[in-house]
LUMBAVO-9584 format. One record per residue (C-alpha): y, z, x; residue in three letters. Coordinates in pm, whole numbers, plus 50000, padded with zeros to 5 digits. Layout:
BEGIN
+-------+-------+-------+------+
!    c2 !    c3 !    c1 ! code !
+-------+-------+-------+------+
!     Y !     Z !     X !  ALA !
...
+-------+-------+-------+------+
***
This chain:
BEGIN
+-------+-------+-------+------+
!    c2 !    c3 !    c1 ! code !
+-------+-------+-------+------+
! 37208 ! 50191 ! 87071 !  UNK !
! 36916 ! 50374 ! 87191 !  UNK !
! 37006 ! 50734 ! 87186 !  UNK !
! 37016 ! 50940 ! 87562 !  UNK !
! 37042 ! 51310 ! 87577 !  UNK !
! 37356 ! 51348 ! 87894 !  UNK !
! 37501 ! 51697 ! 87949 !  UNK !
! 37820 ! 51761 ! 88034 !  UNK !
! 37701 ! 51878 ! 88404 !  UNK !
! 37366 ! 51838 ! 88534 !  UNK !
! 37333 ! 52190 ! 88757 !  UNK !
! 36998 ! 52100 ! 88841 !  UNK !
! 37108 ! 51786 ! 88991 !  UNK !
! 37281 ! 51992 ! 89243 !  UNK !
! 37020 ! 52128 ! 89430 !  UNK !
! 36765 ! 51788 ! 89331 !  UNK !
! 36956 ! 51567 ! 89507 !  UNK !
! 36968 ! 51720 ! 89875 !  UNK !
! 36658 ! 51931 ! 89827 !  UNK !
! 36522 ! 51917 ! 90142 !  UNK !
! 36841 ! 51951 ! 90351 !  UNK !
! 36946 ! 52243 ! 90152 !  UNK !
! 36605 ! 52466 ! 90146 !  UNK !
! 36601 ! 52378 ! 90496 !  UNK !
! 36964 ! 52515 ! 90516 !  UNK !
! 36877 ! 52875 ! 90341 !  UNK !
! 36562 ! 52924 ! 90503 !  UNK !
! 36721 ! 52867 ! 90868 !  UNK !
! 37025 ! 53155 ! 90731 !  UNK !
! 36772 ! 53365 ! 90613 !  UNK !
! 36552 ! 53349 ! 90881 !  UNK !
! 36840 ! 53422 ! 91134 !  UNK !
! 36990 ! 53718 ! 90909 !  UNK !
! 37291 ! 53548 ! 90945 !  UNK !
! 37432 ! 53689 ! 90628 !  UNK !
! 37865 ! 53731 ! 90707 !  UNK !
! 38122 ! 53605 ! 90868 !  UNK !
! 37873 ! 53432 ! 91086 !  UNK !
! 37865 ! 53084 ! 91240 !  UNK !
! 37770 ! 52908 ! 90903 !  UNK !
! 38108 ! 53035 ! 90792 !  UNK !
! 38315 ! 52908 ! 91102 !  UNK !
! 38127 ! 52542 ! 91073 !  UNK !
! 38179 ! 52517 ! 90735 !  UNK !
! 38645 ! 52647 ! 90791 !  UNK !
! 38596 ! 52385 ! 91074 !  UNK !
! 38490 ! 52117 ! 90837 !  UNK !
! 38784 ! 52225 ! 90641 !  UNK !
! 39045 ! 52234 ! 90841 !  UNK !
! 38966 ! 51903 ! 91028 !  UNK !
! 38926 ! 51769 ! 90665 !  UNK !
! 39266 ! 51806 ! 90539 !  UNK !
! 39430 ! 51832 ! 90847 !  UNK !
! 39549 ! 52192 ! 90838 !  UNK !
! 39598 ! 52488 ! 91113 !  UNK !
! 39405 ! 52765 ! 90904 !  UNK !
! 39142 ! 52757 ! 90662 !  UNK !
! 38956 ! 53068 ! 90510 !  UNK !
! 38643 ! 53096 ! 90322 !  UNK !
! 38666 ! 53352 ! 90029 !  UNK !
! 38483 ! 53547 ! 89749 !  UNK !
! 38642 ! 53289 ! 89455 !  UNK !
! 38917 ! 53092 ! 89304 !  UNK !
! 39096 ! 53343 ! 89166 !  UNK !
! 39078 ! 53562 ! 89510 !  UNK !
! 39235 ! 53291 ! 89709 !  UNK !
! 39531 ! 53284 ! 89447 !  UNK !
! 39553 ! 53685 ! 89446 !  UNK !
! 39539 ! 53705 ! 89853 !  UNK !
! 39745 ! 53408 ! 89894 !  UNK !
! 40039 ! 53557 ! 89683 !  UNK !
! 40001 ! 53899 ! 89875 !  UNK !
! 40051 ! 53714 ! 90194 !  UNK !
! 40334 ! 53536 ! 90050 !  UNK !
! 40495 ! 53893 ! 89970 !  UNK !
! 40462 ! 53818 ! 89592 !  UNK !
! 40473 ! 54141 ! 89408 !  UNK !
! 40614 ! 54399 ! 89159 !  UNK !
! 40955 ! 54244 ! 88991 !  UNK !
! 40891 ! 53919 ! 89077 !  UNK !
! 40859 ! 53642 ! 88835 !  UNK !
! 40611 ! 53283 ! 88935 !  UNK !
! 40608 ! 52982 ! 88789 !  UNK !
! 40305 ! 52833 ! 88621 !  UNK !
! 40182 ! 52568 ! 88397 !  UNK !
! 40021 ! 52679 ! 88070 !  UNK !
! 39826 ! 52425 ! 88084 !  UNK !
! 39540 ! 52604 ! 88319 !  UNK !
! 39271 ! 52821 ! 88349 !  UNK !
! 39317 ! 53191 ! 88299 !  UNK !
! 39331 ! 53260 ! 88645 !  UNK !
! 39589 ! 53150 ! 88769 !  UNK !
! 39831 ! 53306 ! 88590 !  UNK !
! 39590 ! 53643 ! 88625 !  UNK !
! 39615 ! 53623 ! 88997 !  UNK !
! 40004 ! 53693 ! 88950 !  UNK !
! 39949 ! 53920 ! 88678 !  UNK !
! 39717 ! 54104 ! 88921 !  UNK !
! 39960 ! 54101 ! 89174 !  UNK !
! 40183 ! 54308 ! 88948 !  UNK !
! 40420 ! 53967 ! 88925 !  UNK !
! 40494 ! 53815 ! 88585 !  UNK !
! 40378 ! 53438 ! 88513 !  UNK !
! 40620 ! 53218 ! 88385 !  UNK !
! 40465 ! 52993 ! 88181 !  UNK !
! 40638 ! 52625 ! 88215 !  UNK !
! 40517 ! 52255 ! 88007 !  UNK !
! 40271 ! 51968 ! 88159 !  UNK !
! 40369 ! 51622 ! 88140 !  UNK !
! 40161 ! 51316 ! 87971 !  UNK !
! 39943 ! 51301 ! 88319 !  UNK !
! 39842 ! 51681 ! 88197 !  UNK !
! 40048 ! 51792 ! 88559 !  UNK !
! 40273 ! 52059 ! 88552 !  UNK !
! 40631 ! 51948 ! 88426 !  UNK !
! 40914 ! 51929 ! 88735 !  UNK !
! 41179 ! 51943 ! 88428 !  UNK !
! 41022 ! 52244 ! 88322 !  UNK !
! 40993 ! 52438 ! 88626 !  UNK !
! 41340 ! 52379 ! 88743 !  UNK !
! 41425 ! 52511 ! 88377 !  UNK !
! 41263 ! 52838 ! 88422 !  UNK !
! 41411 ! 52927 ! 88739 !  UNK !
! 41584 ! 53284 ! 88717 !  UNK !
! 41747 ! 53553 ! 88911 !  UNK !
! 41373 ! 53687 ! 88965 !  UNK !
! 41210 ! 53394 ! 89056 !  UNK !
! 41040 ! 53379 ! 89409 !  UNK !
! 40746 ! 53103 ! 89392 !  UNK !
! 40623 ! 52809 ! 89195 !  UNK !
! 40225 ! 52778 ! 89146 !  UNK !
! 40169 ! 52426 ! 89091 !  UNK !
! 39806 ! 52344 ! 88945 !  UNK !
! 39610 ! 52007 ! 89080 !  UNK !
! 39380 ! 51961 ! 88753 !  UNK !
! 39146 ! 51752 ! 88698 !  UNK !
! 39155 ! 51601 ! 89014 !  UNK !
! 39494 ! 51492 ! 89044 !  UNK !
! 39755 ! 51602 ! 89232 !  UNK !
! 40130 ! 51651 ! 89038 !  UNK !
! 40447 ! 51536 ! 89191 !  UNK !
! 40483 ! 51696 ! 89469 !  UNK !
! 40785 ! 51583 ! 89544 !  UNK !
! 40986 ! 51646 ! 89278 !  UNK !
! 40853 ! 52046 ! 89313 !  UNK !
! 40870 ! 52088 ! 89653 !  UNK !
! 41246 ! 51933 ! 89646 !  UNK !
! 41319 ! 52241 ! 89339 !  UNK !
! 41165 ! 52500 ! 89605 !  UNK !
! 41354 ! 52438 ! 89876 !  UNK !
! 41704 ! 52361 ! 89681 !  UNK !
! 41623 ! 52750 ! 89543 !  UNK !
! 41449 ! 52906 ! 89831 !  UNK !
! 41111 ! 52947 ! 89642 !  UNK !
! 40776 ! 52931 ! 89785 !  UNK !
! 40493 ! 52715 ! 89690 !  UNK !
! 40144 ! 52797 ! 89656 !  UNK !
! 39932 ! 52558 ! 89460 !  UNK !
! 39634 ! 52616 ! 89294 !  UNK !
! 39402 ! 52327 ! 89408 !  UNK !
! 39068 ! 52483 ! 89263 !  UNK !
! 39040 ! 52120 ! 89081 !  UNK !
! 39135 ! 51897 ! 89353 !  UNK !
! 38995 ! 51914 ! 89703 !  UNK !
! 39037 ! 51540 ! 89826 !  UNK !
! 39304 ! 51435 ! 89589 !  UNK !
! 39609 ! 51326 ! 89779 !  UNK !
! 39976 ! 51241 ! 89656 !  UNK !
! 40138 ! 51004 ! 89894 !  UNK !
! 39860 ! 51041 ! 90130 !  UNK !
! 39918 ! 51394 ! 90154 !  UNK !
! 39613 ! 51627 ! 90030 !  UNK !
! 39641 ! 51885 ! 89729 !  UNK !
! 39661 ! 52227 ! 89849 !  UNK !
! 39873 ! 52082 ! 90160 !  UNK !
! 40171 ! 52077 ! 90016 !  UNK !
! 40311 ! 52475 ! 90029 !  UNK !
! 40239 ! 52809 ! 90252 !  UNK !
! 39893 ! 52809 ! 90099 !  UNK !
! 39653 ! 52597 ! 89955 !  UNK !
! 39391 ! 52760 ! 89742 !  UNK !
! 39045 ! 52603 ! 89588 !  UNK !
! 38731 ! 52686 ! 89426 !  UNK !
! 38367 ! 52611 ! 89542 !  UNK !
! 38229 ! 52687 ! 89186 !  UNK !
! 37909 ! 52520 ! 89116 !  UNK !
! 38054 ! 52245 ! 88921 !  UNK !
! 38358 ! 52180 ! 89135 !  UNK !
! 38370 ! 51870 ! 89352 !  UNK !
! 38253 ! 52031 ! 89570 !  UNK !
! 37979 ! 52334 ! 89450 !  UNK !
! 37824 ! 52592 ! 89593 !  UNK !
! 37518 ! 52787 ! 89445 !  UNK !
! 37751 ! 53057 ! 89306 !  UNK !
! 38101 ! 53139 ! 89336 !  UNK !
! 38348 ! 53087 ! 89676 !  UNK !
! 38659 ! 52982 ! 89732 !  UNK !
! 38896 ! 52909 ! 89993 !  UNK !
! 39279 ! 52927 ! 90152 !  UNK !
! 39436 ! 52720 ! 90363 !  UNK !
! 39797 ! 52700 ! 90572 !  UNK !
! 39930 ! 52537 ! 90849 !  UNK !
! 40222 ! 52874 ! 90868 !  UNK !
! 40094 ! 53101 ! 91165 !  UNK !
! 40248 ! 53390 ! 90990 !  UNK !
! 40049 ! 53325 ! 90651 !  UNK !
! 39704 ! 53245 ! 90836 !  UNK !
! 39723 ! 53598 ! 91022 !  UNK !
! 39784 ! 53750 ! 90685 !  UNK !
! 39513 ! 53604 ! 90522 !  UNK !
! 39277 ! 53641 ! 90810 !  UNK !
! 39337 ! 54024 ! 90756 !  UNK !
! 39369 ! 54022 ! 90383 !  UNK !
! 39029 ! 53835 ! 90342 !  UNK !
! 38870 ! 54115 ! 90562 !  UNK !
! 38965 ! 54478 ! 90502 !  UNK !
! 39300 ! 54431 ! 90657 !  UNK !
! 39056 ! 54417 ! 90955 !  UNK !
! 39197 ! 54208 ! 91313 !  UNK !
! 38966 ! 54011 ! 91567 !  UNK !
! 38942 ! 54367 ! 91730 !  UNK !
! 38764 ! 54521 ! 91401 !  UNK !
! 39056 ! 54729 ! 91386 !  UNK !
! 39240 ! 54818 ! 91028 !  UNK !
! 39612 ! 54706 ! 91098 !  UNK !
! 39657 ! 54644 ! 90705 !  UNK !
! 39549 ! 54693 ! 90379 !  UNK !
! 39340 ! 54413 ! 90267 !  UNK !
! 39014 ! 54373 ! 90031 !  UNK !
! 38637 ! 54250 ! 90064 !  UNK !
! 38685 ! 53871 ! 90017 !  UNK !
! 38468 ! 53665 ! 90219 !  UNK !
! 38282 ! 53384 ! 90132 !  UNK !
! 37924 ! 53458 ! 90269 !  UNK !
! 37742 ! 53249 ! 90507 !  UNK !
! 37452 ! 53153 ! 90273 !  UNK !
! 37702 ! 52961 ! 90006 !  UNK !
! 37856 ! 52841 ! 90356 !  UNK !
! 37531 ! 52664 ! 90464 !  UNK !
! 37482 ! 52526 ! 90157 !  UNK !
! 37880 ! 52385 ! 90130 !  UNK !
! 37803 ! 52294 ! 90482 !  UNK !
! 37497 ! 52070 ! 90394 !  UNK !
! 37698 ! 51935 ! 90067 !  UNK !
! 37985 ! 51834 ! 90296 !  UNK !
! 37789 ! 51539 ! 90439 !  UNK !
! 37827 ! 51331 ! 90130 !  UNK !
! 38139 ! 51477 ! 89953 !  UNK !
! 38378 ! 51136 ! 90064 !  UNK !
! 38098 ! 50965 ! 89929 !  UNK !
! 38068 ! 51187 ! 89592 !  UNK !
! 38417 ! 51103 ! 89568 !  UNK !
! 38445 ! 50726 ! 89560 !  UNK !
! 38211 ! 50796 ! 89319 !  UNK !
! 38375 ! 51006 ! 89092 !  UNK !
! 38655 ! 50711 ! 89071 !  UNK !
! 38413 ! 50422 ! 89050 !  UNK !
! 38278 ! 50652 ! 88689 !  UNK !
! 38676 ! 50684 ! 88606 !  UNK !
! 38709 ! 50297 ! 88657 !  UNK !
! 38427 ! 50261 ! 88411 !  UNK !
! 38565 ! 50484 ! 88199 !  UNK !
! 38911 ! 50302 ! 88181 !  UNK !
! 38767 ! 49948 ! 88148 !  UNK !
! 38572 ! 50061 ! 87806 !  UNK !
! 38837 ! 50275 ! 87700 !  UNK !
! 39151 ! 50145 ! 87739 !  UNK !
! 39199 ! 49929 ! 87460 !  UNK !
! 39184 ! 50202 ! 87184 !  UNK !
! 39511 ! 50328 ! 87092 !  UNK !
! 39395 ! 50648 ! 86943 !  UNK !
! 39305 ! 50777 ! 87295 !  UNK !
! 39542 ! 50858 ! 87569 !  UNK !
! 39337 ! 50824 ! 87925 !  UNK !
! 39374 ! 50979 ! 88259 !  UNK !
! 39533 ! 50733 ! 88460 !  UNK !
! 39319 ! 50468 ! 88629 !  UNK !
! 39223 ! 50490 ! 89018 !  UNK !
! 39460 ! 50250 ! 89083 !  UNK !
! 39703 ! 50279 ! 88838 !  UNK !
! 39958 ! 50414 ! 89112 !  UNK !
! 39965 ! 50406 ! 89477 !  UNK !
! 40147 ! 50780 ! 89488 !  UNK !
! 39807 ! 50926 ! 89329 !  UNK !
! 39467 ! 50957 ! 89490 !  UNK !
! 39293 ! 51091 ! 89192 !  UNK !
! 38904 ! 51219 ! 89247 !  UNK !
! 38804 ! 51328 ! 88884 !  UNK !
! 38728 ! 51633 ! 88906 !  UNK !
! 38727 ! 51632 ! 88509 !  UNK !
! 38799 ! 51327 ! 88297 !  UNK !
! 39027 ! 51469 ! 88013 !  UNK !
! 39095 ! 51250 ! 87781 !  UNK !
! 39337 ! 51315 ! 87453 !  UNK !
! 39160 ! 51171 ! 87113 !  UNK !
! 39287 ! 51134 ! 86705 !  UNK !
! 39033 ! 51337 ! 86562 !  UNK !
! 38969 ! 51518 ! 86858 !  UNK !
! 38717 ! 51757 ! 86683 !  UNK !
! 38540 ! 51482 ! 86477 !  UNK !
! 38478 ! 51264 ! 86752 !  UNK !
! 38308 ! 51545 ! 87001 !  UNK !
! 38059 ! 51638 ! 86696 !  UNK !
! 38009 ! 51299 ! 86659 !  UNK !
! 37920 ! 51261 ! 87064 !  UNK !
! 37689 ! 51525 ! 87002 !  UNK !
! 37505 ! 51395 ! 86749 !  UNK !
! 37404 ! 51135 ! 86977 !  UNK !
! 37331 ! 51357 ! 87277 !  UNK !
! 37658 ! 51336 ! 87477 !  UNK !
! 37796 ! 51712 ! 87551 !  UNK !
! 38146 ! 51712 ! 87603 !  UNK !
! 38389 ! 52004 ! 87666 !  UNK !
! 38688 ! 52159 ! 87549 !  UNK !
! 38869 ! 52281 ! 87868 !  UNK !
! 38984 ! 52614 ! 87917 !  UNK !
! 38798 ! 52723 ! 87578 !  UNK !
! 39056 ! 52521 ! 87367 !  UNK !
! 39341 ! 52736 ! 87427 !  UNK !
! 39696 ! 52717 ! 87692 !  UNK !
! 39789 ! 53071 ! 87886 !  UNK !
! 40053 ! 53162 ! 87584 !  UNK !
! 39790 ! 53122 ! 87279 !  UNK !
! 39563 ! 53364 ! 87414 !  UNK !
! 39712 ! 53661 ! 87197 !  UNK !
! 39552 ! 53994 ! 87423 !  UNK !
! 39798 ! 53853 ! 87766 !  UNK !
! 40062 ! 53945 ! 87537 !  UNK !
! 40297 ! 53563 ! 87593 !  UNK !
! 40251 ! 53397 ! 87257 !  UNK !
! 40645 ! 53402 ! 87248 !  UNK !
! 40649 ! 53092 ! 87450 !  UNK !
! 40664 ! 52740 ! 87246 !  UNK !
! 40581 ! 52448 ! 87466 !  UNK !
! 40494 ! 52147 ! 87245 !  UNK !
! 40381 ! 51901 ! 87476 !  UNK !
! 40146 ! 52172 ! 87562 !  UNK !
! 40056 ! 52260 ! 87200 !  UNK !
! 39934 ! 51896 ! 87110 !  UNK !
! 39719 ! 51831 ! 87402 !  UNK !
! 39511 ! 52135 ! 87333 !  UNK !
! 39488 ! 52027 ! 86965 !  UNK !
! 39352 ! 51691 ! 87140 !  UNK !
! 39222 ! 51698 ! 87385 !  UNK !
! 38814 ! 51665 ! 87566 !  UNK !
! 38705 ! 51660 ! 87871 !  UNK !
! 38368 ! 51334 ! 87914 !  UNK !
! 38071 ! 51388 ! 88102 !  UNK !
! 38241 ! 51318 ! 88467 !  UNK !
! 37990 ! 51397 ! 88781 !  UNK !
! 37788 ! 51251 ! 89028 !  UNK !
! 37468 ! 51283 ! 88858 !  UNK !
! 37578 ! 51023 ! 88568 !  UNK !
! 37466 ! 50692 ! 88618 !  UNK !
! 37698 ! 50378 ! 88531 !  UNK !
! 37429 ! 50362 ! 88191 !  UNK !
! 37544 ! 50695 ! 88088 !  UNK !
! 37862 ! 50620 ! 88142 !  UNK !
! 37807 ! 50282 ! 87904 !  UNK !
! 37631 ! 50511 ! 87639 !  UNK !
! 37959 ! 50730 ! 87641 !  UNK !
! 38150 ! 50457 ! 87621 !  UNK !
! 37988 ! 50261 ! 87339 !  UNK !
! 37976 ! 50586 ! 87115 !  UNK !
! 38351 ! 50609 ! 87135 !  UNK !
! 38402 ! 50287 ! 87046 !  UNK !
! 38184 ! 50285 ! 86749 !  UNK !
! 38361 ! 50623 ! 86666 !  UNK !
! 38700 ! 50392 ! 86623 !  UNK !
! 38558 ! 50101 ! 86477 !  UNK !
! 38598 ! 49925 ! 86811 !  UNK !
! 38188 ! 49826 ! 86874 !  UNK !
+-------+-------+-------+------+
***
């Protein structure tokens, strides 16, 4: 095999591939002084809200301010307990933490989807919502949780930051409960140039919470009716999510045609457990957001990638919510938990690889396992 150099995310590639459209995007912004809560911002909540089908969507700061405002407006607070994968990224078990709420930290399943079992488990006397996470792309079975919410009277908001586009039973991630939340991180499936985020509802009582909440507790009148915080998305990261919009269905099928790829060169080698395939079952849209993968000799197999140029990550910095020792909940045990982190890696998975790269990955691997 010749040798190729791929990262793990091409950021360059970002801006490369609509160049044009989006310097022609921040210079028209820029030139207008059209800096927040302007019409950039309103095209781009538009283009949301007609894209998942939902009454309200919000542009905001981040990730992890969509989960913190979304959980304010669901009257989350002091006392109250959540439940929450551990298998996630810091924040969102911070954004309950931060809403003086305690996480309740619950298993994932084979898929790497939070664990129905599990939650239904964890269910107390203080228990008032579930946070589902959509990793990776995928969205978990939302039946199954939304059926445990409403036999206990719990709310639902879901962490989606992974998963715009991803649907269970046609339905889209983030659609599922009173709020939806997602992140417009560079590297999500959709990137800005920095960090956003965004909320979404289709309950008229939630969207005029957030609306304030997102804005100083500040009404259409500019009047301060509520407390609330400084949490807007501005309209320069709009513009450009605006101008990235135009091809996202497009990045998608393309994510999926790289997963199919994956699967076809990877499926035969028992010492790897894969994501599911595209079309592996008709409940699951996934999009690939990430393509986590678990792996005997986890550790010697990424050095060996790198030795031959392929960068590959360990998500969440190799650790679950209850083995990071300073958030003080290392008295959970959660095996099924406990042996993906010890095996699992997350491939090179964006729009920027080509189906060669792809091949290269796939051909290390294999000679990794004997299997070339």
């Amino acid at each position: 095999m010749k040798q190729r150099q791929i990262p793990f995310f091409n950021y360059r590639a970002l801006f490369e591939a609509q160049e044009q459209e989006l310097t022609a995007a921040v210079v028209d912004v820029m030139h207008r002084g059209a800096y927040i809560l302007q019409q950039d911002l309103a095209d781009f909540e538009q283009q949301l809200r007609e894209f998942l089908g939902v009454k309200y969507a919000f542009g905001v700061a981040d990730g992890t301010n969509a989960l913190i405002i979304s959980l304010q407006a669901a009257g989350i607070g002091r006392g109250d307990e959540v439940i929450v994968p551990s298998h996630t990224y810091v924040a969102s078990a911070a954004s309950i933490h931060l809403v003086g709420a305690t996480p309740v930290l619950v298993e994932c399943r084979d898929d790497h989807m939070i664990d129905p079992a599990g939650v239904r488990a964890a269910i107390g006397t203080r228990t008032r919502a579930i946070m589902p996470v959509q990793l990776n792309g995928r969205t978990a079975d939302m039946d199954a949780i939304m059926e445990i919410a409403s036999e206990h009277g719990l709310q639902v908001i879901e962490d989606a930051a992974q998963a715009l586009g991803s649907r269970f039973r046609g339905r889209f991630a983030g659609t599922f409960g009173a709020a939806g939340t997602f992140s417009f991180y560079p590297a999500k499936l959709l990137g800005c140039f920095g960090d956003g985020g965004g909320v979404v509802t289709n309950d008229d009582t939630m969207g005029e919470r957030l609306a304030l909440l997102r804005d100083h507790g500040r009404d259409s009148r500019g009047e301060v009716v509520a407390w609330g915080t400084n949490s807007r998305l501005d309209n320069l990261q709009a513009a450009i999510l605006n101008v990235k919009f135009r091809t996202f269905k497009a990045d998608l099928e393309r994510r999926r045609a790289l997963a199919a790829r994956y699967d076809e060169g990877l499926r035969d080698i028992p010492e790897l457990l894969l994501p599911p395939a595209p079309d592996a079952n008709p409940d699951h849209h996934d999009v690939y957001q990430n393509y986590e993968i678990e792996a005997e000799r986890r550790d010697e197999l990424k050095a060996f990638l790198e030795d031959r140029g392929v960068r590959t990550i360990i998500q969440f910095g190799g650790k679950a919510i209850h083995q990071y020792e300073g958030l003080g909940l290392t008295h959970y045990h959660l095996p099924r938990t406990e042996l993906l982190y010890r095996r699992a890696l997350l491939l090179p998975m964006n729009t920027s690889l080509s189906e060669d790269d792809v091949s290269y990955v796939v051909e290390c691997i294999r000679h990794f396992y004997g299997r070339s």
